[in-house]
N, C-alpha and C positions, 0 to 999 in steps of 0.2 A: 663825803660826796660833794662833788661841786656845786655850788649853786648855779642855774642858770635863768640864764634872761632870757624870755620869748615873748614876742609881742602875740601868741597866740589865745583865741579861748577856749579852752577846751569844753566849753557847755554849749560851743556854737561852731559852727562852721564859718561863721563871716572873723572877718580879721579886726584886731579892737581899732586898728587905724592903719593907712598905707603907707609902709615906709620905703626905702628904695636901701638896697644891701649890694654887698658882693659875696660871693660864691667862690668857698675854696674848690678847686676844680681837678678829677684824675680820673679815676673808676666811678664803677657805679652806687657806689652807697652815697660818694658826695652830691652827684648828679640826683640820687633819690631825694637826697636833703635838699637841694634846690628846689625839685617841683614838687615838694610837701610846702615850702616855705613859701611858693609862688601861689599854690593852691588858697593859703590864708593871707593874698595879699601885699606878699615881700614881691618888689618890682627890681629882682636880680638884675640889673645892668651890667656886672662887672664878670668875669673870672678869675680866678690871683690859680695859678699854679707855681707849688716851691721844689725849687731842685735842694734835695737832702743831701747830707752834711755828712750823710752816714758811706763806708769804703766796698759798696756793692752796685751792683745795678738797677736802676728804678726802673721798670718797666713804663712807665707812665710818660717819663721823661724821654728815657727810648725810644718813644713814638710821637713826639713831642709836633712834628707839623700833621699830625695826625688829631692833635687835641688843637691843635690852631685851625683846624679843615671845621669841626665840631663847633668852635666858638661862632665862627660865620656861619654854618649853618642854624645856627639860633638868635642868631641877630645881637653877640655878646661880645663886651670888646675882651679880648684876655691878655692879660701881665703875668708875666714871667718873674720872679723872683727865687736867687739862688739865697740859702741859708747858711751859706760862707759867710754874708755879708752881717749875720747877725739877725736877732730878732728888727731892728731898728728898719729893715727896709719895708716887712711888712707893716709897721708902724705907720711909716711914711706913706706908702702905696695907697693903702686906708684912708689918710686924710688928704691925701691929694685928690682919689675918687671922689669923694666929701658924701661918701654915702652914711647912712646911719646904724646898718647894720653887718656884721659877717655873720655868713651861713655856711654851717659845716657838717660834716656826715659822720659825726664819731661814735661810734653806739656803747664801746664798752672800757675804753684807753684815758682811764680820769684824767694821769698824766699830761696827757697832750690838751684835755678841755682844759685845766688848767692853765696850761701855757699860751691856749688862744683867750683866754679870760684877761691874764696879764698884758697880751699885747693886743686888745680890745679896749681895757682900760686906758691905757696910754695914747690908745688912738681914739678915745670918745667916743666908742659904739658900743653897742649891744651885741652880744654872742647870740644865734640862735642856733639852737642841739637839738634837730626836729627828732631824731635819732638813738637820742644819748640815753641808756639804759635800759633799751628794746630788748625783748629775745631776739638772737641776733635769727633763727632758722622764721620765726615769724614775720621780720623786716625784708629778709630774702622773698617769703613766698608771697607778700605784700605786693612789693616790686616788681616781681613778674608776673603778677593776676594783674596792674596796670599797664602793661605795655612793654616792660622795660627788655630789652635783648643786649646782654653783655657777655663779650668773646673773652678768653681769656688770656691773658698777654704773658703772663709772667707766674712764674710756681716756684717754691721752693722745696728741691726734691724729696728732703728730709720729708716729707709730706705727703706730697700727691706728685706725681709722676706725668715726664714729658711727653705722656701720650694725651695729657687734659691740653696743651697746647693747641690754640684755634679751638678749642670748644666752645658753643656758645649758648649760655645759658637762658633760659625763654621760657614759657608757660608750658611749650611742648615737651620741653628737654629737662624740666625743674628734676621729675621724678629720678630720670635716669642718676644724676649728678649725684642726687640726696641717698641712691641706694650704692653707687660705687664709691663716693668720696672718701671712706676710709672713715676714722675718727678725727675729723678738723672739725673745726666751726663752719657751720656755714656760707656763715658771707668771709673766711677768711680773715677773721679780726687779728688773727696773729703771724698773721706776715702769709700764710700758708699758699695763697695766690693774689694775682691783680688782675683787674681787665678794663676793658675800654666801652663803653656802652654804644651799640652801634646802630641802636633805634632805641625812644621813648617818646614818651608825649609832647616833651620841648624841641622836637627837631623838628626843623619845617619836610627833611625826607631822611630815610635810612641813609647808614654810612651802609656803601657796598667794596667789602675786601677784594683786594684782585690779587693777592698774592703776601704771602709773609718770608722774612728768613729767619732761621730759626740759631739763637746765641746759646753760649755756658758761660758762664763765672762763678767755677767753685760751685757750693748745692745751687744757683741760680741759673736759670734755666728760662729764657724768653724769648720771643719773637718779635720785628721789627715789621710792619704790615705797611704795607702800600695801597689804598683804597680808588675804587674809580671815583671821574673827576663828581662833583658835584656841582647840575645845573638850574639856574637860576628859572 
């Protein structure tokens, strides 16, 4: 198992010191990681969102001025970085920021904690995995008894069916989701959906959907959401 760095304690609720991080940023388990990591003190200024490398469609990215609408709404600057270019950009992104730590929402994918450990190290921060080997169905009902409202953007059919498209999951909706879901993981750790969180605590007001259109590629299956405007 990985080791991880967190400036957390876990015998307290106060944070051991205030660092200032960036936040990998898409759906909602990384945004959960955020205001867990905010909660004890990490002062998230940053978003990094990465366009993948992999020959499908990323829902997240799909909706990509949709996650730009979300950064100003929380007062956060967000960078863009495509993963063609190599691990090295988010390297660089990192220390240009000059923050001290990345915060990420990985709960169960060693793999990839590893991979952000590597290029944490390189870039002189600390990894924090507020997340990282949670039950994932406990992490889900966590996040929705605080607030969190997340639609869902993206399924992969093999799985759960384009009828979950636009559903959005909430304290009132948890139940429905957790009795028809099928046999997936809850929060979808294995590709099985994505979504876009469209209220939580860090938003200064809800995202309001005005309309979606709905894509295929191959078992993927996603929608493209247009939100109204949001005023200051």
């Amino acid at each position: 198992m990985p080791d991880k760095e967190v400036y957390f304690n876990p015998k307290s609720t106060r944070p051991i010191r205030e660092i200032r991080g960036a936040g990998l940023f898409s759906g909602k388990d990384s945004l959960y990681a955020i205001y867990l990591a905010e909660r004890y003190g990490v002062v998230v200024t940053d978003l990094i969102s990465l366009i993948p490398t992999f020959d499908k469609p990323a829902g997240h990215i799909e909706n990509l001025p949709i996650l730009q609408k979300i950064a100003r709404n929380m007062n956060k600057e967000l960078t863009v970085i495509s993963l063609q270019k190599g691990r090295d950009a988010l390297v660089e992104a990192l220390i240009r920021m000059g923050v001290e730590a990345l915060v990420a929402g990985d709960v169960l994918v060693e793999d990839h904690v590893r991979w952000l450990q590597e290029i944490c190290k390189l870039a002189g921060v600390a990894l924090i995995e507020p997340l990282f080997n949670k039950d994932t169905l406990a992490v889900l009902m966590d996040m929705m008894h605080a607030g969190f409202k997340a639609t869902i953007i993206c399924v992969d059919t093999d799985f759960l069916g384009e009828e979950w498209l636009g559903f959005t999951l909430s304290k009132k909706t948890l139940n429905e989701f957790l009795s028809k879901k099928g046999n997936i993981d809850p929060l979808g750790e294995n590709g099985e959906y994505h979504t876009i969180v469209i209220d939580c605590p860090l938003y200064k007001r809800p995202l309001s959907i005005k309309s979606w259109e709905k894509h295929r590629s191959g078992k993927i299956s996603y929608i493209t959401i247009e939100s109204q405007p949001l005023h200051d």
